[in-house]
C-alpha positions in Angstrom: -11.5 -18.6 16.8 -8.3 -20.4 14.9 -7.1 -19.9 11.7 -5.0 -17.1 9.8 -5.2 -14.7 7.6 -3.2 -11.6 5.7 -4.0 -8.4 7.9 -5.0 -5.6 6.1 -4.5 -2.2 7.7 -6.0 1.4 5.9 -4.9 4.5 5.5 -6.2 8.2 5.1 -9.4 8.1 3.5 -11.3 5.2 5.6 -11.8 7.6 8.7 -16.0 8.2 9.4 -17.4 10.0 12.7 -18.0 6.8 15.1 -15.5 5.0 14.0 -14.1 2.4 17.0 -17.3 2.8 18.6 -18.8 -0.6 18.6 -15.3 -2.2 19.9 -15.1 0.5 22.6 -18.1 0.0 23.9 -17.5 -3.8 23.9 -14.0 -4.3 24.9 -12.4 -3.1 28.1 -9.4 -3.7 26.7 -10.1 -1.5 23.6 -11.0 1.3 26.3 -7.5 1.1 27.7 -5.8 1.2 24.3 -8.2 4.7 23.7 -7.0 5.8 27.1 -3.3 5.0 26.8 -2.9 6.8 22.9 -5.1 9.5 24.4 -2.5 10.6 27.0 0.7 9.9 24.4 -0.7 12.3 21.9 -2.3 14.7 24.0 -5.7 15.0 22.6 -8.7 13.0 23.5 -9.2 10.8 20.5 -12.4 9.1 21.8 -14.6 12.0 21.1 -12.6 12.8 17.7 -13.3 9.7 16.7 -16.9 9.2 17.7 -18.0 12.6 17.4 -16.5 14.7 15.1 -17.1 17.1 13.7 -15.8 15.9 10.4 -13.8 18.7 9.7 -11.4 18.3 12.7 -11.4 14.7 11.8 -9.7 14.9 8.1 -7.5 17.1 9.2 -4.3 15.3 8.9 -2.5 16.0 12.3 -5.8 14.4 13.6 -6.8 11.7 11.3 -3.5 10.0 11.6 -3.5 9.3 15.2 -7.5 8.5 15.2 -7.6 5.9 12.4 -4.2 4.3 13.9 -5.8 3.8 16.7 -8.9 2.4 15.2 -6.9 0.0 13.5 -5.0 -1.1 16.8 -7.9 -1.5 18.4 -9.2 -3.6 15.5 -5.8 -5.7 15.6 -6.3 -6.1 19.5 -10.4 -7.4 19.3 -8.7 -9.8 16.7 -5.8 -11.1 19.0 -8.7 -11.9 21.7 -10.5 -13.6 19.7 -7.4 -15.6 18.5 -6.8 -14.5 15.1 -3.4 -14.1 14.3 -1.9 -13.1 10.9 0.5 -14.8 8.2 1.3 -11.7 7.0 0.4 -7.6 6.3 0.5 -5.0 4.9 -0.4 -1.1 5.4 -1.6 1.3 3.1 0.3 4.6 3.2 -0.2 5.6 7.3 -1.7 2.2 8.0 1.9 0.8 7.2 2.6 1.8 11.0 0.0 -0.1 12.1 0.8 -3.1 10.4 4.6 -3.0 11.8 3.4 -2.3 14.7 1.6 -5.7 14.6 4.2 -7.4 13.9 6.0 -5.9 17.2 8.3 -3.5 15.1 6.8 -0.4 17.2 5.4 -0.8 20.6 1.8 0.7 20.6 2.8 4.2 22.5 5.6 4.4 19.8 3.2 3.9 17.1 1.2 6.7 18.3 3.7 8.8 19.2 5.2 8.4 15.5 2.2 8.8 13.7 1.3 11.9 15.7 4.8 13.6 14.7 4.1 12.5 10.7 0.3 14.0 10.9 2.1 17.4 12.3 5.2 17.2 9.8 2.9 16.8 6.8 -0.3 19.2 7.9 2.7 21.8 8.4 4.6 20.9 5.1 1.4 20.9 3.7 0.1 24.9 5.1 3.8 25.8 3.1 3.3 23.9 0.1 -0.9 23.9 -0.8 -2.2 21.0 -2.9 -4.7 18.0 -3.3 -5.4 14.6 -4.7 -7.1 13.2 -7.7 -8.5 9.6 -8.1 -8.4 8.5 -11.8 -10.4 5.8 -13.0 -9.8 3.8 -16.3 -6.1 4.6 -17.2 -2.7 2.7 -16.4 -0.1 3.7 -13.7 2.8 4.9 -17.2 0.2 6.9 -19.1 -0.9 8.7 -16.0 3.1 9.3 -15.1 3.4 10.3 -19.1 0.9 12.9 -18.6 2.7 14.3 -15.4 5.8 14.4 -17.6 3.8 16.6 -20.4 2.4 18.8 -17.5 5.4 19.5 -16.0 5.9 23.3 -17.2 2.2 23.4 -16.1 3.1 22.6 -12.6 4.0 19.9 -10.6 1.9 16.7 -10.4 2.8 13.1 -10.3 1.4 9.7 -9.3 0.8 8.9 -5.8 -1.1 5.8 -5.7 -1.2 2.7 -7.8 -4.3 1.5 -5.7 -5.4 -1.0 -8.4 -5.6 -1.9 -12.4 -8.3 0.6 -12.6 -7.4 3.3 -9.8 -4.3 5.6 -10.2 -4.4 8.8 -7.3 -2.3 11.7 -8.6 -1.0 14.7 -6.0 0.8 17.7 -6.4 -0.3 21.4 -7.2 -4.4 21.5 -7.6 -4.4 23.5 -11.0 -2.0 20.8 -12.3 -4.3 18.0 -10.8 -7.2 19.6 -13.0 -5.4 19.9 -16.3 -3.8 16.3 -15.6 -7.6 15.1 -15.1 -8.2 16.9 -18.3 -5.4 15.9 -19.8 -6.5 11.7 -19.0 -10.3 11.9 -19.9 -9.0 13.1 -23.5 -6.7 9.8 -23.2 -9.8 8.0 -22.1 -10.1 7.9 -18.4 -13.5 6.6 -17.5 -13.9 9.3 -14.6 -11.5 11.9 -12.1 -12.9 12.6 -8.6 -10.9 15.1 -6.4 -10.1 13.7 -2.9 -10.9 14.7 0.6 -7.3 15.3 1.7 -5.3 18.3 3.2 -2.5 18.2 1.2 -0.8 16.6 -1.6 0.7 13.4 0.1 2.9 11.2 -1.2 4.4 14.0 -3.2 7.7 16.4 -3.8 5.9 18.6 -1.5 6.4 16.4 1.6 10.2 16.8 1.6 10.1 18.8 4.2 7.8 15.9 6.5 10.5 13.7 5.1 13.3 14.9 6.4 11.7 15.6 10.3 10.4 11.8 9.9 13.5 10.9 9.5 15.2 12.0 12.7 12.3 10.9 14.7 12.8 7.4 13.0 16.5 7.9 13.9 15.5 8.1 17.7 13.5 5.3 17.9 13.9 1.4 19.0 13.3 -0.6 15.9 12.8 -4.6 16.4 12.6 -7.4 13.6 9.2 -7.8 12.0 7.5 -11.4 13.1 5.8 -12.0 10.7 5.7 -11.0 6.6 5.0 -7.0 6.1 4.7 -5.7 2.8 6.6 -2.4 2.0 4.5 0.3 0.0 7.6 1.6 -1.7 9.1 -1.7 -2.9 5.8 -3.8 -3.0 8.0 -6.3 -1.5 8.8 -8.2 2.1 10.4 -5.6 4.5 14.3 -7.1 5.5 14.7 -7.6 9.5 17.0 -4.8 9.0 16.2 -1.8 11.3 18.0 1.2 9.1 16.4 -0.4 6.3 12.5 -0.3 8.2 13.4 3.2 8.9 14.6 4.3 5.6 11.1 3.0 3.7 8.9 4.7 6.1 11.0 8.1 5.3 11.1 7.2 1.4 7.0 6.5 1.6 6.7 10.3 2.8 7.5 11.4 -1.1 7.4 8.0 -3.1 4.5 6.3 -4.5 2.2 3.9 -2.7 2.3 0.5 -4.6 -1.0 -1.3 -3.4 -1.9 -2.8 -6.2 1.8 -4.7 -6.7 1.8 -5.1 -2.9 -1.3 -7.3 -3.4 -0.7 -8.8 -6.1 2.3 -10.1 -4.2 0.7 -11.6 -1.6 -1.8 -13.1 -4.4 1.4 -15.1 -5.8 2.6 -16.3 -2.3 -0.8 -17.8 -2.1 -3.0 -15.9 0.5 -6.5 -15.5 -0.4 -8.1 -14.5 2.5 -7.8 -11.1 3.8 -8.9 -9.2 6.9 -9.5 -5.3 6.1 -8.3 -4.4 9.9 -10.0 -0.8 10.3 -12.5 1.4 9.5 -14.4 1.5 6.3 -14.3 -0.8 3.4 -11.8 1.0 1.1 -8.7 -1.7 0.6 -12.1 -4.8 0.5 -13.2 -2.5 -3.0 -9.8 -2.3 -4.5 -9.3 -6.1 -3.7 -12.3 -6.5 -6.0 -10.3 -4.7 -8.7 -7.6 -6.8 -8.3 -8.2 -10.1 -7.8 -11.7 -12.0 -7.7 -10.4 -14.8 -6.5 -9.6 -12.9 -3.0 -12.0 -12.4 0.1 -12.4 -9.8 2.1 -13.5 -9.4 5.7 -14.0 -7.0 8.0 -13.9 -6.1 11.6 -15.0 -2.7 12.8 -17.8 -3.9 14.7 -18.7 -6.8 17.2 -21.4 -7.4 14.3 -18.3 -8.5 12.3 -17.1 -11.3 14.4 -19.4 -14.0 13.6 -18.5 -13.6 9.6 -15.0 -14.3 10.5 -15.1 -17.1 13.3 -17.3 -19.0 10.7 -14.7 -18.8 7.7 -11.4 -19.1 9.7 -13.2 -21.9 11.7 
């Protein structure tokens, strides 16, 4: 299968019970890759991933390491099959996977680093209790104006410019109610809490920050080799290794620019995306921010034909 594409890679939120299945069942390689993160992060991911239950699964010092290696082993189907990207990007955790494909992080690294951010931020999290909001219908400053009125309220602020239409809020979850108030009174079309365990992407995770940080310290860092797109700066990431490390430390508490990241990659020119990972979430915002852009998948051998006839 030739051809190229921009690669995709999701975050928190995509996870579903049976997730990697089809590809483990179909790849011995993908079996390897289960094996290998398995035995780095001490847990058997397999059944997390295909059985559940759900509510170990969203936990976020288990959701982390599953859906990373979902998305490797997504990454790995597409390398046999002889797709290889012009560029990527990550969406919050799946930034790791995305450097990771561009041989920043060796595979066991990857899982060993994502392991240690799902612990940091489940921990800072148990000290520091709090949730996400998904707002529908308002821009990224009059959400981050309405933070700024709430602040003697509590703390909230913006976490997520996902799309035109989709800003996600974290912080404290009284805040996050009177903020939802606060935005359908400004005229947001709709507020739907989010299945997280903690308020990510927040003040909160200073603490996660700080222990990322010295696990970044200790860790072999090569040149991307290929295009990644930084959350924080919604721009190219530099071949420089402090500089790698110091984004993925400044994502832990800064927002998530998705919506600039892709529009980005929009203005370079690419138009043809693969979503690498489970579910369908970054194909929905795409159709929020640019029409113009397709979308494929590739969770499942079913997948395969879509995208060997279009890159063909």
């Amino acid at each position: 299968m030739a051809g190229s594409a921009v690669f995709l890679f999701p975050g928190q939120g995509s996870q579903h019970v049976g997730m990697g299945k089809g590809l483990f069942d179909s790849y011995a390689s993908v079996k390897r890759q289960f094996e290998e993160a398995s035995e780095v992060v001490g847990k058997d991911l397999g059944k997390l991933c295909f059985e559940g239950p759900e509510a170990d699964l969203v936990r976020t010092d288990n959701v982390q390491p599953a859906i990373t290696l979902v998305n490797l082993a997504c990454l790995q189907v597409l390398r046999e099959e002889g797709v290889s990207p012009s560029a990527a990007a990550g969406h919050s955790l799946g930034e790791y996977a995305a450097l990771s494909a561009a041989g920043v992080f060796t595979f066991a690294e990857t899982m060993r680093l994502v392991q240690m951010r799902g612990a940091a931020m489940q921990e800072a999290a148990e000290r520091n209790p709090g949730s996400m909001t998904a707002v529908f219908g308002l821009d990224r400053q009059t959400l981050a104006a309405i933070c700024e009125e709430l602040k003697d309220a509590g703390s909230v602020e913006v976490a997520n410019h996902n799309s035109p239409s989709q800003v996600v809020l974290t912080g404290e979850k009284e805040a996050l109610r009177k903020a939802a108030e606060l935005a359908k009174q400004k005229g947001a079309k709709l507020s739907v809490p989010l299945k997280v365990s903690g308020p990510w992407h927040s003040r909160f995770m200073a603490e996660a920050k700080e222990r990322m940080r010295q696990v970044l310290a200790g860790c072999a860092v090569a040149r991307p080799s290929f295009p990644v797109i930084c959350n924080v700066t919604a721009d190219v990431y530099s071949d420089d290794p402090d500089g790698i490390r110091e984004a993925l430390v400044a994502q832990m508490v800064a927002p998530v620019l998705w919506a600039d990241s892709m529009g980005k990659l929009i203005e370079e020119g690419h138009r043809l995306f693969v979503e690498v990972g489970p579910g369908k979430v970054l194909a929905s915002l795409m159709r929020d921010i640019d029409r113009e852009s397709k979308v494929l998948g590739v969770q499942h051998p079913d997948d395969l034909p879509a995208l060997r006839a279009l890159l063909a």
